[in-house]
Residue frames as a rotation matrix with the C-alpha (Angstrom) as fourth column:
UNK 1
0.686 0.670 0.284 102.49
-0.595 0.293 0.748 205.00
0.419 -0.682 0.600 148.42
UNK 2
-0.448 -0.878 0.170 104.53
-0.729 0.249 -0.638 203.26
0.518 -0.410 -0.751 151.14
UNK 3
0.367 0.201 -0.908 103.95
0.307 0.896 0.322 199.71
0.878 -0.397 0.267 152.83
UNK 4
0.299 -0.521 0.799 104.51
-0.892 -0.450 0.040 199.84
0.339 -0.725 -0.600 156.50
UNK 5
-0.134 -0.387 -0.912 106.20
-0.057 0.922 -0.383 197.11
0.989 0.001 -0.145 157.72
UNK 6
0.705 0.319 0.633 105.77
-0.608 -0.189 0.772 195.54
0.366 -0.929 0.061 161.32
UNK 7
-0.131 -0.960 -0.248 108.60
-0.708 0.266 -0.654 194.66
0.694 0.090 -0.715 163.18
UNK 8
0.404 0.270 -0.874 109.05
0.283 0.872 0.400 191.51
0.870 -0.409 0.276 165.20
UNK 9
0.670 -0.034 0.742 110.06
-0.579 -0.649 0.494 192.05
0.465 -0.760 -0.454 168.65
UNK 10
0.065 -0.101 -0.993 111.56
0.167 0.982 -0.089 190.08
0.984 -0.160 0.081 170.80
UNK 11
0.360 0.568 -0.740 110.69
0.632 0.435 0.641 189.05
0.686 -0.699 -0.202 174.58
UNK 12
-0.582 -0.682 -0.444 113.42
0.814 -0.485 -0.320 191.56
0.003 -0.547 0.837 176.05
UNK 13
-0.792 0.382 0.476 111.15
-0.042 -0.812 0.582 194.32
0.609 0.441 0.659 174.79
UNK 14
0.512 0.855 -0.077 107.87
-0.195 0.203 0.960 192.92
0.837 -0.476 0.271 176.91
UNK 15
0.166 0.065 -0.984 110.03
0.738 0.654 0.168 192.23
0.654 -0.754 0.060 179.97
UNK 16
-0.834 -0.545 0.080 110.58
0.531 -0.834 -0.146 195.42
0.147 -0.079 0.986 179.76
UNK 17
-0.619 0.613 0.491 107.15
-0.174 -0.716 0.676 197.17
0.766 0.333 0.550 178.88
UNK 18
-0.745 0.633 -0.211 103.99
0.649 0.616 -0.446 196.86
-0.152 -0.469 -0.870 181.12
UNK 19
-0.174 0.787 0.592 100.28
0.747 -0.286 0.600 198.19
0.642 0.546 -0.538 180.45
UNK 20
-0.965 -0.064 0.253 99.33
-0.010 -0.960 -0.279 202.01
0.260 -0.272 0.926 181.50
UNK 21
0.176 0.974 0.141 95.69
-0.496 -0.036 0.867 200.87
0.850 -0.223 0.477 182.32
UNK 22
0.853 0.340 -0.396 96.50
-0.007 0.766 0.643 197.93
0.522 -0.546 0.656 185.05
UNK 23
0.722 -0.560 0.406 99.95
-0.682 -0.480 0.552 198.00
-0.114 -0.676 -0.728 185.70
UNK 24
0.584 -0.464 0.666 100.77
-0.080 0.783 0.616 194.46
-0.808 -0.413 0.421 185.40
UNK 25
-0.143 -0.869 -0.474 103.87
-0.820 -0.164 0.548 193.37
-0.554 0.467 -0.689 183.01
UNK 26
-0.595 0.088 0.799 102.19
0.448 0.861 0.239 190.27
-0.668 0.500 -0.552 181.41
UNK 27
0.417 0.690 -0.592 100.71
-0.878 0.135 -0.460 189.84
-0.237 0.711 0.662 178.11
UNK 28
-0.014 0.041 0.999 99.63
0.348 0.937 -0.033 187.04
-0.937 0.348 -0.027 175.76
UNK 29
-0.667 0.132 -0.733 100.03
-0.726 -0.334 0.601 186.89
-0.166 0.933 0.319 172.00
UNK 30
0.364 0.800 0.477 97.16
0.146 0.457 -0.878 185.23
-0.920 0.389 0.050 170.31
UNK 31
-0.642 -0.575 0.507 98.43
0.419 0.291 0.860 183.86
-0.642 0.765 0.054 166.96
UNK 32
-0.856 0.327 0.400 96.65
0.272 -0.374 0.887 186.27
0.439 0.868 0.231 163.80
UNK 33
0.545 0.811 0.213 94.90
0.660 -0.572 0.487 188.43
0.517 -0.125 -0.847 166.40
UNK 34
0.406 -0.474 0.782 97.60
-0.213 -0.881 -0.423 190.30
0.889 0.005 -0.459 168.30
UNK 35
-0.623 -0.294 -0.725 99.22
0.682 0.250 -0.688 190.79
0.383 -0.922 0.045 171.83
UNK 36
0.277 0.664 0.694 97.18
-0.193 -0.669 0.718 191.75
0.941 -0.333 -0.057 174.66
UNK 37
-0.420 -0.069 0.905 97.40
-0.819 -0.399 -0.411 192.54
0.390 -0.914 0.112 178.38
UNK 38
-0.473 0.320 -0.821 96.89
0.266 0.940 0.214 189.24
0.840 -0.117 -0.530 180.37
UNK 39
-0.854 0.273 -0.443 95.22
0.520 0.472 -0.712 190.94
0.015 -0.838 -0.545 183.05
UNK 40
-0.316 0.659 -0.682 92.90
-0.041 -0.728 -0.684 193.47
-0.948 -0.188 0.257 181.19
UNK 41
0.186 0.488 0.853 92.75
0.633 0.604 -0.484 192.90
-0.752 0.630 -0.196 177.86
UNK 42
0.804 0.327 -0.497 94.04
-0.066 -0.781 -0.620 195.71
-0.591 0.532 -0.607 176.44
UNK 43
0.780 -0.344 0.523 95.85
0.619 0.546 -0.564 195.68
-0.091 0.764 0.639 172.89
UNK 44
0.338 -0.691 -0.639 99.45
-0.163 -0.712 0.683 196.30
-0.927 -0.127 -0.353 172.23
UNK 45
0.908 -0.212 0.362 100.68
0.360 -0.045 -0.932 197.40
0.213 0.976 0.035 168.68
UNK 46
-0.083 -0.988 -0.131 104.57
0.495 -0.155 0.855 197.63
-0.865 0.006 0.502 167.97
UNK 47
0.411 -0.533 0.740 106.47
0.911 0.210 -0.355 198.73
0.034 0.820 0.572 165.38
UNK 48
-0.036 -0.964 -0.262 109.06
0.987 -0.075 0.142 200.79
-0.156 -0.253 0.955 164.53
UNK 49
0.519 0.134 -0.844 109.77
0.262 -0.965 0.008 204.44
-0.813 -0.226 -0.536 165.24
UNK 50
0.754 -0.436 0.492 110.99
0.446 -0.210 -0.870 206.37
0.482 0.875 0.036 161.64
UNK 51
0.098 -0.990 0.106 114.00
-0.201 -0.124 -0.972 207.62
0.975 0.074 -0.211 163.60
UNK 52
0.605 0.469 -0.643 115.97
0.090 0.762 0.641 206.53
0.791 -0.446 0.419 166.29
UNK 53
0.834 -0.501 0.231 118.23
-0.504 -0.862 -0.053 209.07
0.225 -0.072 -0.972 167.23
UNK 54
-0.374 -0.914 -0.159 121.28
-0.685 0.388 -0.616 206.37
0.625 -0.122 -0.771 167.15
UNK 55
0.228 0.737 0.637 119.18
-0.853 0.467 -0.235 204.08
-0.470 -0.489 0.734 169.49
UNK 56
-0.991 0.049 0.126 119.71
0.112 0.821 0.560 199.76
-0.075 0.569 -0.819 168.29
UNK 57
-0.854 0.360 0.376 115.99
0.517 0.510 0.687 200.65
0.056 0.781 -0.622 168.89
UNK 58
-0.973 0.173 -0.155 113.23
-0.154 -0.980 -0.126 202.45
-0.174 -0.098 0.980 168.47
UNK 59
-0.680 0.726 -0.106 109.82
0.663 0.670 0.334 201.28
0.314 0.157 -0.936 169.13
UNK 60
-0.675 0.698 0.239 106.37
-0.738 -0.644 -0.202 203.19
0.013 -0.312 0.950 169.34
UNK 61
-0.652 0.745 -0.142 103.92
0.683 0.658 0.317 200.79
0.330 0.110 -0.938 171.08
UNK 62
-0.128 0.922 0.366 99.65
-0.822 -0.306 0.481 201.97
0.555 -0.239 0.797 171.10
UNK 63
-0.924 0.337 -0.179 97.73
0.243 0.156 -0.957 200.87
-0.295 -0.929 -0.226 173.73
UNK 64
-0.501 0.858 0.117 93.89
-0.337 -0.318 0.886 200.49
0.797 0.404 0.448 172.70
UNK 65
-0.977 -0.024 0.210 91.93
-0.201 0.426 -0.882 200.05
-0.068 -0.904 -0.421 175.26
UNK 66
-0.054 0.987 -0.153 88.54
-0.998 -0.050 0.029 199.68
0.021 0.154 0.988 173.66
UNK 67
-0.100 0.373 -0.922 88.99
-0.337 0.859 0.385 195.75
0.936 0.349 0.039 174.29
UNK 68
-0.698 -0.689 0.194 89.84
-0.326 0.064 -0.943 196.10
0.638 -0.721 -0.269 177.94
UNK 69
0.418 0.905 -0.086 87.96
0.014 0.088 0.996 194.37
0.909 -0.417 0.024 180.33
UNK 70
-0.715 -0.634 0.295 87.93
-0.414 0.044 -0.909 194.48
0.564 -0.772 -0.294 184.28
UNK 71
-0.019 0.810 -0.586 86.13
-0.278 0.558 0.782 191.46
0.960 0.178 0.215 185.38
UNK 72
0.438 -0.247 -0.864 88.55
0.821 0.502 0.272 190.13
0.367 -0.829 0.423 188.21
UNK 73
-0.548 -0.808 0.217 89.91
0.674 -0.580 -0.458 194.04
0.496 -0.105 0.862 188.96
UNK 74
0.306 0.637 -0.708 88.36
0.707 -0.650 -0.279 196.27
-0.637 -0.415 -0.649 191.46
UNK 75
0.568 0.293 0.769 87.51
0.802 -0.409 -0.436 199.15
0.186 0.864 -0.467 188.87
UNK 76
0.970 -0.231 0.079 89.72
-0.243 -0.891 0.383 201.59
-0.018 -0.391 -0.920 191.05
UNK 77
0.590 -0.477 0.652 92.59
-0.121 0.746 0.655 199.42
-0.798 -0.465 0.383 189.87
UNK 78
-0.082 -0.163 0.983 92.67
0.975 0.190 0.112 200.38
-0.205 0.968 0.143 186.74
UNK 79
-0.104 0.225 -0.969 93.18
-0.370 -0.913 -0.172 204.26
-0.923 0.341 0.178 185.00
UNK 80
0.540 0.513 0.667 91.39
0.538 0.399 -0.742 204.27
-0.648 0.760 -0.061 181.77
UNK 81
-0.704 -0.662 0.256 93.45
0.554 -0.286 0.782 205.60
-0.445 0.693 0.568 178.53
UNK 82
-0.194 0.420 -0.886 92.22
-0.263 -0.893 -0.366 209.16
-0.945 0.162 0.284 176.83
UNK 83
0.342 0.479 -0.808 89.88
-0.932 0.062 -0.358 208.48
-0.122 0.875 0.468 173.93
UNK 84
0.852 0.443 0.277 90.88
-0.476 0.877 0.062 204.82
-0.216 -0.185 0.959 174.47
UNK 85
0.941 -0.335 0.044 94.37
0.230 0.539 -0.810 205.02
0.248 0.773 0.584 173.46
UNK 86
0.641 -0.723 0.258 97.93
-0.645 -0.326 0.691 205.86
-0.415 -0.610 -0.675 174.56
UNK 87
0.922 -0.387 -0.019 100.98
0.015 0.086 -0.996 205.82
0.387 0.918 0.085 173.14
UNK 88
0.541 -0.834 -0.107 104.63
-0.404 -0.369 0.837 205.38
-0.738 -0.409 -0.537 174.40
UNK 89
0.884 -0.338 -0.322 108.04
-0.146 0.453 -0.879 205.30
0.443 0.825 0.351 172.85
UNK 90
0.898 -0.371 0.236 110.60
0.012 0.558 0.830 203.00
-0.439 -0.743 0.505 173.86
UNK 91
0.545 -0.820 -0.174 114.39
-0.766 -0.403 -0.501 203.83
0.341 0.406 -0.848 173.17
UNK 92
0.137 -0.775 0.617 117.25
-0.847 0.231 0.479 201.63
-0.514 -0.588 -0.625 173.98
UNK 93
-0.243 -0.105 -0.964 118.13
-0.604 0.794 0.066 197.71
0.759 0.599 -0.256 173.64
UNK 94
0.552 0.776 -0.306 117.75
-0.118 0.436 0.892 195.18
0.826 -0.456 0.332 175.40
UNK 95
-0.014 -0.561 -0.827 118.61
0.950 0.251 -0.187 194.92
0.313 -0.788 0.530 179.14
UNK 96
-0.720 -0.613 -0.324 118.68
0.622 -0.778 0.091 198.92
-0.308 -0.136 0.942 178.69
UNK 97
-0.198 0.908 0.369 114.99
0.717 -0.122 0.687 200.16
0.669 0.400 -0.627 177.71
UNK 98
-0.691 0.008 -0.723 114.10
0.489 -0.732 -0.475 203.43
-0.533 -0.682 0.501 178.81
UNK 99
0.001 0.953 0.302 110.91
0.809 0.177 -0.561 205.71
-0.588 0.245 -0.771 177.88
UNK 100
-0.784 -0.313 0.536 111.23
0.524 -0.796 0.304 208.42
0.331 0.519 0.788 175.74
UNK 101
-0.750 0.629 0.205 107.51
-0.650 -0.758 -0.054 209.77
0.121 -0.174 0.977 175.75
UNK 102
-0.716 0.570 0.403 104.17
0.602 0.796 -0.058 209.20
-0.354 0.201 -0.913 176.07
UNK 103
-0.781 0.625 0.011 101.49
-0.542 -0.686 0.484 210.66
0.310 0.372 0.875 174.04
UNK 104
0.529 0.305 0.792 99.17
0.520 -0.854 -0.019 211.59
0.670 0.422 -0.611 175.15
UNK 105
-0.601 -0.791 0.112 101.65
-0.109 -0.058 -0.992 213.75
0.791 -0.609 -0.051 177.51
UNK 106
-0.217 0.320 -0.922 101.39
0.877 0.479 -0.040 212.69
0.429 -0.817 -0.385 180.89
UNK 107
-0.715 -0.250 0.652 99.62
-0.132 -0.868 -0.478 215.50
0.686 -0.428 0.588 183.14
UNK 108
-0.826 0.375 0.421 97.38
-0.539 -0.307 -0.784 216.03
-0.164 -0.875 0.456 185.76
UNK 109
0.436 0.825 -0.360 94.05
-0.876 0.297 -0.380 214.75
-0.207 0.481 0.852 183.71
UNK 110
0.950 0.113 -0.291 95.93
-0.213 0.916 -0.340 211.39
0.228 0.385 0.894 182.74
UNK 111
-0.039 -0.963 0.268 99.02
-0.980 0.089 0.178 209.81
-0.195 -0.256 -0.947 183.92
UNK 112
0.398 0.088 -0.913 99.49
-0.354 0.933 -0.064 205.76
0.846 0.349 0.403 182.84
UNK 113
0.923 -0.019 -0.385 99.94
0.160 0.928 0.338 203.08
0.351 -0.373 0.859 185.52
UNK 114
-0.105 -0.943 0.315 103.16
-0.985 0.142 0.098 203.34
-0.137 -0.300 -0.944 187.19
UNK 115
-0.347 -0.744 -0.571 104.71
-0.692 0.613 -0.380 199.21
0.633 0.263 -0.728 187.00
UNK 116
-0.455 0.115 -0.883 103.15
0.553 0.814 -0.179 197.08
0.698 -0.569 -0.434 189.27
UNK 117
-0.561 0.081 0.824 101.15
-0.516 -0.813 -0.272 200.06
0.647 -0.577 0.498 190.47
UNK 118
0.190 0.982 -0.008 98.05
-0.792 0.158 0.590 198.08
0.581 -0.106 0.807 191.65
UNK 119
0.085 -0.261 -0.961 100.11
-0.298 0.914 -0.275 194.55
0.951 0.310 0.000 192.40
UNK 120
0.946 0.303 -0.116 99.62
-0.118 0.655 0.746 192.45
0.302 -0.692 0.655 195.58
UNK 121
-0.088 -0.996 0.010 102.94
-0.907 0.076 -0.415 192.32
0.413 -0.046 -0.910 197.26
UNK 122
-0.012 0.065 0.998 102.04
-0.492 0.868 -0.062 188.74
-0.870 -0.492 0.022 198.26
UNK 123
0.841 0.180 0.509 102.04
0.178 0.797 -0.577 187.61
-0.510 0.576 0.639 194.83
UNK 124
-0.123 -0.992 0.024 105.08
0.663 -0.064 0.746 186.91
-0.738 0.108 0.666 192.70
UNK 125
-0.486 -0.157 -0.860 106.01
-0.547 -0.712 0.439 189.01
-0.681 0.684 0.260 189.84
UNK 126
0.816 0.578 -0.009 103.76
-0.225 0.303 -0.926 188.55
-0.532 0.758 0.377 186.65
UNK 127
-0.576 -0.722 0.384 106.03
0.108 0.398 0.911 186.78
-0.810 0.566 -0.152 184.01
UNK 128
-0.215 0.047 -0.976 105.76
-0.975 -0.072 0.211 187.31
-0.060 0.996 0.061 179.89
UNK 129
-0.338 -0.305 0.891 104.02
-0.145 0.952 0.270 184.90
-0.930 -0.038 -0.366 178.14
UNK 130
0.131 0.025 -0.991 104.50
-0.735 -0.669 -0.114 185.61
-0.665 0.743 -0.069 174.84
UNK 131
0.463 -0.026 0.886 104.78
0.101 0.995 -0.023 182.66
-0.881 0.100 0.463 172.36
């Protein structure tokens, strides 16, 4: 039997990432409950990919959306995640983060947020506020 281990991140990773339901690049960690999406609510799990083809890193974050909420989002703002969940893996280091994949694969039936798909061009950029 094997222990998985969760790796810390660090903030270069999230200034990088943003959420495949909403678009927006902010989340919040909540001490001994997790990080989530600061404008939907939906949870993000890290940790490390078993190989990293030479990569400094290799990260596979999930995406659950079964906490997501869209209170202050017109509902057409938001693509929902297949069977609530969605998966990408991030390759690179920091400054230099690029996607590898996402599972489920992106096609017609489901594609994830594009970056600021949704985002007010009157407001500034969403900033990380990770603690």
């Amino acid at each position: 039997m094997s222990l998985e281990r969760v790796f810390r991140h660090d903030e270069a990773l999230f200034e990088f990432l943003w959420c495949p339901v909403c678009g927006t690049e902010a989340f919040t960690h909540i001490p001994f409950e997790g990080v989530f999406c600061t404008e939907c609510n939906t949870s993000v799990t890290c940790r490390e990919s078993p190989e990293s083809r030479g990569y400094d890193e290799a990260v596979i974050i999930t995406f659950d959306a079964t906490t997501t909420w869209n209170l202050h989002v017109d509902e057409k703002l938001r693509r929902p995640l297949p069977d609530d969940e969605a998966q990408v893996k991030i390759l690179g280091a920091p400054g230099d983060y690029h996607v590898d994949w996402w599972a489920p694969t992106t096609t017609e039936d489901w594609t994830p947020v594009k970056r600021n798909e949704f985002a007010d061009d009157s407001e500034p950029e969403a900033v990380s506020h990770l603690a």
